[in-house]
Phi, psi and omega in degrees: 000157204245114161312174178286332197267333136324280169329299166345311182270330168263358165272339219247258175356320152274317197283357164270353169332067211284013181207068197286302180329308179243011167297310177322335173302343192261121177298305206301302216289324183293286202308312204289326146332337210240343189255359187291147173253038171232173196264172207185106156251107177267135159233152147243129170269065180265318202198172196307132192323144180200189207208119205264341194203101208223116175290157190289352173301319211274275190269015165294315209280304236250306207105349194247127167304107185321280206307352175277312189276356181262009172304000000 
């Protein structure tokens, strides 16, 4: 079983990725992404800022639906 503070360390450890926007392109990356118990908004900012990816911690916390923001 994965302690919190294991989770902790692998959530740090995701948000340094630098380049999260297309590490997303992975179902499994998401589904894993979709179990964080923190909110979680991705944009990409390439081209106009846009919003690629947002976990359900994310839209409890906003109110607002990934799929409203990735228009």
């Amino acid at each position: 079983m994965t302690s919190n503070s294991d989770k902790a360390e692998t959530v740090e450890q995701l948000l340094e990725t630098p380049d999260l926007a297309s590490a997303l392109e992975s179902e499994q990356f998401k589904k894993f992404l979709d179990q964080v118990p923190i909110a979680i908004a991705v944009s990409d900012v390439s081209g106009p800022e846009r919003v690629v990816y947002a976990n359900p911690e994310f839209e409890k916390l906003s109110g607002l639906k990934a799929a409203k923001l990735a228009q």
